[in-house]
N, C-alpha and C positions, 0 to 999 in steps of 0.2 A: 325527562319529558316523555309521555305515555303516547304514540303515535294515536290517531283517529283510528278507526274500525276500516278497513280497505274500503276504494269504489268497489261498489256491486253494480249489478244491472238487475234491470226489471226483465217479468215473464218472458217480452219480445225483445232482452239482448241491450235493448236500450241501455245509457247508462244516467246512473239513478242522482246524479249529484255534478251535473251540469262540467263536465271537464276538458269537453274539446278544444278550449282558446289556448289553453294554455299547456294541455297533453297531461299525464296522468303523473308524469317524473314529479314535474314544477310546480302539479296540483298537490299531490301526496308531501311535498315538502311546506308547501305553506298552510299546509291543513296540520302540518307536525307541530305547528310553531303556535295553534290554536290549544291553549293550554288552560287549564281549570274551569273547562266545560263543566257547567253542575250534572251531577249520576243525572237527575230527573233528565235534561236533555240529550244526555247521551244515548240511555234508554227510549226514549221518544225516539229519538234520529234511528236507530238504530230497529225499532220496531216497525221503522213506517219505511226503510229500506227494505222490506220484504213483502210489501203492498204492489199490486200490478201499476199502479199510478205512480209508484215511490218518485220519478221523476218530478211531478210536483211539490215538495218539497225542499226548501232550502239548505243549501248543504250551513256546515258548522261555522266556515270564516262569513259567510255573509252573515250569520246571524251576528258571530263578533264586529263586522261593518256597521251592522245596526245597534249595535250597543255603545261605539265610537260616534255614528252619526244621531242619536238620542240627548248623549251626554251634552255634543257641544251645539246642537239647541236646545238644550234646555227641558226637554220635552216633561209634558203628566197628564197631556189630554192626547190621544192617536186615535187612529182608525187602519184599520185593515178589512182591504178587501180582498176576500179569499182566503180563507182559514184552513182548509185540507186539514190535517192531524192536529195542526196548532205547535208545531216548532218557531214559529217565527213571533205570533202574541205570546207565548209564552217567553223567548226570548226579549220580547219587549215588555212585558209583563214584571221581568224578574229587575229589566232596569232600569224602570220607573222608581221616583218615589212611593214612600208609602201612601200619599194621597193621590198618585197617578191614575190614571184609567187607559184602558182600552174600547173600543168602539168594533167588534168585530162582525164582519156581516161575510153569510154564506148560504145559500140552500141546500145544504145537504147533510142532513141530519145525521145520518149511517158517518162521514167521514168528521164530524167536529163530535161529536159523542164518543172518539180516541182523544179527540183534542180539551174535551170538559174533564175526562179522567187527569190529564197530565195538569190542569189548571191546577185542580185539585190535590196531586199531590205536589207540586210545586206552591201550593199556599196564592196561591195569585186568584182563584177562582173569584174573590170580592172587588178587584181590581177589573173584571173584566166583563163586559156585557155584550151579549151572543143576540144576534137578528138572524134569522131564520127567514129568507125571502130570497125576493130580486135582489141584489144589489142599489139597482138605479132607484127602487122603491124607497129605499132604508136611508139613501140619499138625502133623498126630498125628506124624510118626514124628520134626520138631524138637523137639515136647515128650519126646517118648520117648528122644530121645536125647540129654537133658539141659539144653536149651538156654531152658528156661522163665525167665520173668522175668530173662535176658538182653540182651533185643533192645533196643534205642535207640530205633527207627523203625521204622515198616512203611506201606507204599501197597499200597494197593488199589483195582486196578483191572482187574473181572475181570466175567464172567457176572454180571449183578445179581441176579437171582433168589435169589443165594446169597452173597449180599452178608453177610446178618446170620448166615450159618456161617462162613463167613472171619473177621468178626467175632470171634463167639464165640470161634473154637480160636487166634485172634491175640491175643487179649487175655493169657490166659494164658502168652505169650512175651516180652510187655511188659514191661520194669521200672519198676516204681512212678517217677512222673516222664518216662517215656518218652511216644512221640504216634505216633498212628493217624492215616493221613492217606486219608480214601475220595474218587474222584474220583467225576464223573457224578451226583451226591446232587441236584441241580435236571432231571438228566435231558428236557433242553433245554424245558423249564417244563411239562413232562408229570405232574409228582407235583402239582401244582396244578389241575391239569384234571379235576374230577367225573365227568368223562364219561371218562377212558382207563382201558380194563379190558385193557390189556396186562400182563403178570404181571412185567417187570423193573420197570417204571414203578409199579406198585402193590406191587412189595418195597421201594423205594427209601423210597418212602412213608411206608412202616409201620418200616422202623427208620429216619428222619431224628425220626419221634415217642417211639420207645424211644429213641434219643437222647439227645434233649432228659430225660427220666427217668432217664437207667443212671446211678446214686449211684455209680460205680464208676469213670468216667469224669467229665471237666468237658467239655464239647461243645458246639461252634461250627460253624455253615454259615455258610460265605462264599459270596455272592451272586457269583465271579469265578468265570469260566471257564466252566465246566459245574456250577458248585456244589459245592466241596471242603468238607467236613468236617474238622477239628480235634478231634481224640478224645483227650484229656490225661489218662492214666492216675494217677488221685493218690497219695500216698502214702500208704501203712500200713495 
């Protein structure tokens, strides 16, 4: 069993792969047990750990979560919001079927032109189709273009402030049985803090508690990583 590449940290000390819940011992150990990572994503992971953002970026067992929570819905149609390097489409990329797709939407050309190289060599680049905008934009124009209560899956992980619009205009893409998967929902234990009057930290907040209510969803936060939600659209 080949250990993962060590946490690092970013420019400002941060660290680059989400470890605090669980401390670095307990992280290092179940990141050991994440085995036959493909080279393409180890190299990805491993190149975008030396980015001043590298923080955004999924570390290697969530991508493994998402290859576990893909499998057992079924998924060949997704959508991700918020593509940074492309560790996470690619990860879902690789396992989809051959007639899978991805739906990826981001503005920012500089950081998904590392993520169109990795598509590329990981052979998934036909599997994937890249929106270059707003988000909320790219939204509206999959519903508009037919694609409502199609989608299998979708991750989100983008601006938080605008967390519960992505939301909204994803749900309606959802098919009944399909899951919503939002990262950053514990916002490195900031949504628990009385006193943080930062405006992503206080959206995060307020819908982890619409959440926990939306009859329209069945919804889980998991205490790993940075705090992922589990948004399970029900039937009917």
């Amino acid at each position: 069993m080949r250990p993962l590449s060590p946490l690092s940290t970013n420019l400002e000390g941060m660290p680059t792969e989400k470890s605090y819940l669980a401390g670095d011992v307990i992280t290092g150990y179940v990141r050991s047990l994440v085995v036959n990572e493909p080279d393409v994503l180890r190299r990805l992971r491993e190149e975008t750990a030396l980015h001043p953002d590298a923080v955004m970026q999924i570390p290697a067992d969530q991508g493994l979560l998402f290859e576990v929570l893909l499998g057992l819905v079924g998924a060949k149609k997704t959508l991700e919001v918020g593509v940074f390097t492309g560790y996470s489409s690619t990860v879902t990329a690789l396992a989809l079927p051959p007639d899978g797709h991805v739906f990826a939407c981001d503005v920012s050309d500089e950081f998904t032109s590392v993520a169109r190289r990795y598509w590329a060599e990981a052979g998934v680049s036909d599997k994937i189709t890249l929106r270059l905008g707003p988000a909320a934009e790219t939204l509206k124009q999959l519903l508009a273009e037919g694609h409502g209560a199609s989608l299998d899956f979708a991750f989100i992980d983008a601006d938080k402030e605008a967390y519960d619009t992505y939301y909204e205009l994803t749900l309606p893409l959802i098919r009944p049985g399909g899951l919503i998967v939002l990262d950053n929902m514990l916002r490195h234990g900031e949504v628990v803090n009385p006193n943080v009057s930062e405006p992503g930290s206080l959206a995060l907040r307020k819908l982890n508690e619409k959440l926990a209510r939306d009859t329209r969803v069945r919804a889980v936060l998991l205490p790993v990583i940075d705090g992922v939600t589990l948004a399970w659209k029900k039937p009917g």
